[in-house]
DRENTIMAR-270831 format. One record per residue (C-alpha): z negated, x, y negated; residue in three letters. Coordinates in steps of 0.5 Angstrom, whole numbers, plus 2048, in hexadecimal, padded with zeros to 3 digits. Each point is the difference from the previous one (the first is absolute). Layout:
<sites>
ZXYala/...
</sites>
This chain:
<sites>
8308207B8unk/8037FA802unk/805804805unk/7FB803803unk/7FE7FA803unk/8057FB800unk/802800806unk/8037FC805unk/7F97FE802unk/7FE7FE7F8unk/8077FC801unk/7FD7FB806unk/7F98007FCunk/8047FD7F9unk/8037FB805unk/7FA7FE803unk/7FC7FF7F7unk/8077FC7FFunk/7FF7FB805unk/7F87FF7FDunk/7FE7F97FEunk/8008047F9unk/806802800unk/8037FA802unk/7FD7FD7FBunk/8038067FAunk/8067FE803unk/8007F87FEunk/7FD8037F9unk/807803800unk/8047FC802unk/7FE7FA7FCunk/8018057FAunk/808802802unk/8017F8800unk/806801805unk/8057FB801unk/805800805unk/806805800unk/7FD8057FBunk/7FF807801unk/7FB8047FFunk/7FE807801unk/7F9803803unk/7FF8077FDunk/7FA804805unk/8027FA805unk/7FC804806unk/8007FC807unk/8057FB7FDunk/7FB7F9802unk/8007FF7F8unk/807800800unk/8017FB807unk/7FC7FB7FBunk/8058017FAunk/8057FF805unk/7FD7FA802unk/8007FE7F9unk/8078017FEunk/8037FE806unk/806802805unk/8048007F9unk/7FC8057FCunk/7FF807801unk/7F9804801unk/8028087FEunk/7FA805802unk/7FF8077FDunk/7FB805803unk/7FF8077FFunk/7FD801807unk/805800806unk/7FB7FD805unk/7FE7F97FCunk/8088007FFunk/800801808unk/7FB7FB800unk/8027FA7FBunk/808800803unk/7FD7FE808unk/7FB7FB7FCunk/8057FE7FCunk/807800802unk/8037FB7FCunk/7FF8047F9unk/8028077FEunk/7FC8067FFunk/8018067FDunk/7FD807800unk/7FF8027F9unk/7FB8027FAunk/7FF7FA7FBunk/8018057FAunk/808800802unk/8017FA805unk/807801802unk/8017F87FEunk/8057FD7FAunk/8007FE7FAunk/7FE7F87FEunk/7FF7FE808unk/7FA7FE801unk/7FD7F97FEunk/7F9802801unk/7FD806802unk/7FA802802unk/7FA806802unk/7FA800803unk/7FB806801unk/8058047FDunk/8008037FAunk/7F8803801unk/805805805unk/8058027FBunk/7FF8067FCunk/8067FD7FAunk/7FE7F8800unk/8057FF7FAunk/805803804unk/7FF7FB805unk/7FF7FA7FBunk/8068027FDunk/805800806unk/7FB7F9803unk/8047FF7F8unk/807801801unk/8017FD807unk/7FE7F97FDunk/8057FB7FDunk/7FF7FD7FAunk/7FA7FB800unk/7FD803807unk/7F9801802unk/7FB805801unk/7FA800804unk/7FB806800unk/7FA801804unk/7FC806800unk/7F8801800unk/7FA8037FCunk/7FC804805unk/7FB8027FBunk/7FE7F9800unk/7FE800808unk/7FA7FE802unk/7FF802807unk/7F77FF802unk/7FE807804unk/7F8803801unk/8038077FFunk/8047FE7F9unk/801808800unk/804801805unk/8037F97FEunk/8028037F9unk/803807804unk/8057FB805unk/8027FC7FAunk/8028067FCunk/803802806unk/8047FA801unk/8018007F9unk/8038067FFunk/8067FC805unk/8027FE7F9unk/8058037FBunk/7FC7FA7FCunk/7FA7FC803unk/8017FB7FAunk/8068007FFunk/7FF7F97FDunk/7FD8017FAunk/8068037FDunk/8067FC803unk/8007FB7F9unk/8028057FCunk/805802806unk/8037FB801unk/8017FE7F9unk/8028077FEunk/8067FE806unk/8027FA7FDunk/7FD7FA804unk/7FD7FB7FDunk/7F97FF804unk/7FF7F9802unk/7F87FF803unk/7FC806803unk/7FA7FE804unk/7FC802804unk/7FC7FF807unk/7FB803804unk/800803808unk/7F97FE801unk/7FD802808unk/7F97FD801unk/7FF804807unk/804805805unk/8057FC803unk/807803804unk/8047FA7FBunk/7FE8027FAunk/8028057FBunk/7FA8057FFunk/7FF801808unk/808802800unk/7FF8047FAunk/7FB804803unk/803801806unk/8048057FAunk/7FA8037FFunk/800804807unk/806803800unk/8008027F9unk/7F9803801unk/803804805unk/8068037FCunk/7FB8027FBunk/7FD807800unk/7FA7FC7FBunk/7FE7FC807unk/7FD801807unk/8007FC805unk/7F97FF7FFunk/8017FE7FAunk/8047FA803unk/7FC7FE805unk/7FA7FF7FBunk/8057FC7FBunk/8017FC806unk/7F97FF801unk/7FF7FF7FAunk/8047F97FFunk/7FD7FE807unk/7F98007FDunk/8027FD7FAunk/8047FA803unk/7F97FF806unk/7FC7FF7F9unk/8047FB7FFunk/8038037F8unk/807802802unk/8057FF7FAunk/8078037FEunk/8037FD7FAunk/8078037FDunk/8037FD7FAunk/8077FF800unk/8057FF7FAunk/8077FC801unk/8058007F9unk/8057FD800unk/8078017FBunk/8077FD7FFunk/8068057FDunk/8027FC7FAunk/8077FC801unk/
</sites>
């Protein structure tokens, strides 16, 4: 389903979820977890719109390398005139085009939720780390969404709908036995939430609604009707004051032994 919508319109859409307060804030959350210092190198695997990998960039300095690796040819469009001082690649994160033991750290962000063989990609994410490199993995359980509404049927139907996006919409609650089973060794898993207390352009729930829209409208199981009234009814839910959105993300965080 995800290609049916995925198109140059959901890309400017992605661009303008990463620039929310929220999402500057994951993206401090994950740069204090990688810890980069100047002139090492590090690999965005699923690096979209490349706003993360122009942070790292910063991190690691004029002497470290920053590499990106997307499927979708428009985010590698996208993050090469955002970031030109790093490299991007057009590849799948099962078979990245990438050398043995040439990373110090590694990382992927809403990423394996999208692929149908996470140990494959958790395996290559393996081999491409030196001895001793980091492993930085964020991912959400969408199931743990609470997102308030008056019409909680139709609410359930556009969950599922977004959902079913998803090759694993809980992707985290197996990524222990995962990334033990590569060879990592986990250092820390925490977690954070995405909380939104009403409709507002720079947050991650109004941006995540403006999915639903489209997504609706490539479905055969919604009607334009049935948008107009979702729409509506966040409306009267945030006038009544008891608008919320909370989203549980997971960070792990795993070194490749020495």
């Amino acid at each position: 389903m995800a290609e049916q919508f995925y198109d140059e319109d959901m890309v400017r859409q992605q661009e303008r979820l990463a620039r929310t307060r929220d999402m500057v804030v994951q993206r401090k959350e994950l740069l204090s977890s990688l810890d980069l210092k100047p002139g090492e190198s590090v690999l965005d695997v699923g690096s979209g719109n490349g706003i993360f990998a122009r942070e790292m960039k910063a991190a690691v300095g004029p002497e470290g390398r920053v590499c990106g690796v997307d499927a979708s040819e428009q985010m590698v469009a996208m993050a090469r005139n955002l970031c030109p001082e790093a490299e991007f690649i057009l590849a799948d994160a099962t078979d990245l085009p990438l050398q043995d033991e040439k990373f110090d750290a590694v990382t992927a962000s809403q990423l394996l939720c999208f692929v149908g063989e996470p140990d494959k990609a958790i395996h290559a994410m393996y081999r491409i780390l030196k001895p001793g490199g980091r492993l930085v993995i964020l991912d959400t359980d969408w199931s743990s969404l609470i997102w308030n509404c008056r019409n909680q049927r139709l609410m359930d139907r556009a969950i599922a709908m977004f959902a079913d996006v998803y090759a694993d919409s809980s992707v985290p609650r197996t990524l222990t036995r995962r990334l033990k089973a590569a060879g990592f060794r986990i250092t820390e898993r925490r977690s954070f939430s995405v909380l939104n207390w009403e409709i507002d352009p720079d947050t991650y729930a109004q941006q995540t609604a403006g999915f639903i829209k489209p997504m609706m409208a490539a479905s055969d199981n919604f009607t334009e009707d049935d948008w107009m009234e979702w729409e509506a009814d966040q409306r009267a839910t945030s006038e009544a004051g008891e608008f919320m959105f909370s989203l549980n993300r997971y960070i792990f965080s795993a070194s490749k032994p020495l």
